[in-house]
N, C-alpha and C positions, 0 to 999 in steps of 0.2 A: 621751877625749881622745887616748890614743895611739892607737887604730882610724887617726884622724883624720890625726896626724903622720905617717903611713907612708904615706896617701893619695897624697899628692904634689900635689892640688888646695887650695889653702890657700883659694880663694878665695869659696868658699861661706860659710866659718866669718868671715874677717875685714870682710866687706861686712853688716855689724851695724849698728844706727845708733850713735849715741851715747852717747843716751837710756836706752837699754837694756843698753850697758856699763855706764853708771854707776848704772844701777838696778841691778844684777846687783853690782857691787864695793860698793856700800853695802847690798843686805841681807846678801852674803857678811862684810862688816867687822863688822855690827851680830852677827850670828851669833855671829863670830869673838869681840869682846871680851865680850856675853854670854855665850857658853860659858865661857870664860876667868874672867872678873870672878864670875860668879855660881856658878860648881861650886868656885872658892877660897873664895868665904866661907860654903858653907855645908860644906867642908869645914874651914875654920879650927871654924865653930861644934862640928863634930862633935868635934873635938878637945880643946876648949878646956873643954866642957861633961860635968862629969862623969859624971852623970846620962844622957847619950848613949849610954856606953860600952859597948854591948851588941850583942848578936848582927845585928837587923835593922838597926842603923844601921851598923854595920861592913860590911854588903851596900850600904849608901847612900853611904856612904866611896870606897868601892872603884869605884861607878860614879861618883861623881866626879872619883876619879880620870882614870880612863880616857875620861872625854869632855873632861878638860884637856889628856889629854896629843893626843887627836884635833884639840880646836879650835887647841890650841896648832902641833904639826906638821902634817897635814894639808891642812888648811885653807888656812893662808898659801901655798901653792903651787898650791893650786886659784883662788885671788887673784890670783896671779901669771900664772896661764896665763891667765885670763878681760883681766885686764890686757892680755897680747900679743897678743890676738885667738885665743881658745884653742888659741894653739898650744904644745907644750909647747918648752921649750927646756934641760928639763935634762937629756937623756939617758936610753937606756934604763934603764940599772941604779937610775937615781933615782925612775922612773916605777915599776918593778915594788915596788919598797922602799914606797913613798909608796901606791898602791894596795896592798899586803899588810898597812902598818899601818891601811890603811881599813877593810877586808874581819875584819881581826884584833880591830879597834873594835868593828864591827858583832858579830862571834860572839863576842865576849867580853861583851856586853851582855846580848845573848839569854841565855846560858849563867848567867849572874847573876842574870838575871828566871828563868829555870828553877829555880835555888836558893833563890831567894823563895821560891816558890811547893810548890817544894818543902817547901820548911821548914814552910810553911803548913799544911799538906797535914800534914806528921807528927805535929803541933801538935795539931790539931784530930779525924786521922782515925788513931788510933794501928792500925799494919800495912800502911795503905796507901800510903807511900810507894816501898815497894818495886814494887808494881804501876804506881803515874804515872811511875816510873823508868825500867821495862820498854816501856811502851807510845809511851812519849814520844822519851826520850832516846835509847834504843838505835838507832830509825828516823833522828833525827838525824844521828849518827854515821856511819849506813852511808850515807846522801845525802851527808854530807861527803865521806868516802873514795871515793865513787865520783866525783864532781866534782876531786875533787886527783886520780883515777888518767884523767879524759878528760883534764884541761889537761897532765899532762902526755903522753899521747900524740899530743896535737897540735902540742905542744912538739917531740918528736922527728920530727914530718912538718915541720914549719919546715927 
């Protein structure tokens, strides 16, 4: 959507039909309140339930967290632009913040399924977790850092 907003042709985006707004804002909504509704009650249960309180459900906690706090912020703004005819209308600084916590959703999931599996992996194959560490995560990392050091040299050609 911001690519979009800096275009200066709005009118490809808002010549949409109806139909297909309002199918777009109701599965965006159904999303919304099921992410919402359903990652709080089965984090109430995680809580609530003592027998829970253990290592791999404390990983299942945490990613519920973080997909409420997604469908919660997020979300309602990608609602809101699909609303105006996706244009965005809050400004750069909100747009960057608002995609960083999407992008920061997404690697924070991954990285928690990485811990799963990890965990898995130590659990069951005692030594080689150091090895799935190595081969996995490490290559992760450097794909990150080189992705944050192109945006921002493109940042500085801006």
């Amino acid at each position: 959507m911001a690519n979009y907003s800096h275009a200066g042709d709005h009118t490809i985006l808002q010549n949409v039909s109806p139909l297909a707004t309002f199918l777009k804002l109701t599965s965006l909504g159904f999303i919304i309140g099921v992410g919402v509704v359903g990652n709080l009650l089965i984090s109430i249960l995680l809580v609530k339930d003592k027998s829970l309180h253990r290592a791999p459900y404390y990983f299942l906690l945490d990613l519920c967290a973080s997909d409420i706090l997604r469908s919660a912020i997020c979300f309602p703004f990608v609602f809101t632009s699909v609303k105006n005819g996706s244009a965005w209308t809050y400004g750069t600084l909100t747009c960057k913040v608002i995609a960083f916590l999407g992008v920061l959703s997404c690697f924070h999931t991954a990285f928690m399924l990485f811990c799963v599996i990890n965990r898995v992996i130590c659990c069951f194959f005692e030594n080689k977790s150091l090895h799935f560490t190595t081969f996995v995560f490490i290559p992760v990392i450097g794909r990150s850092v080189a992705v944050l050091r192109a945006e921002k040299k493109k940042t500085k050609q801006l």
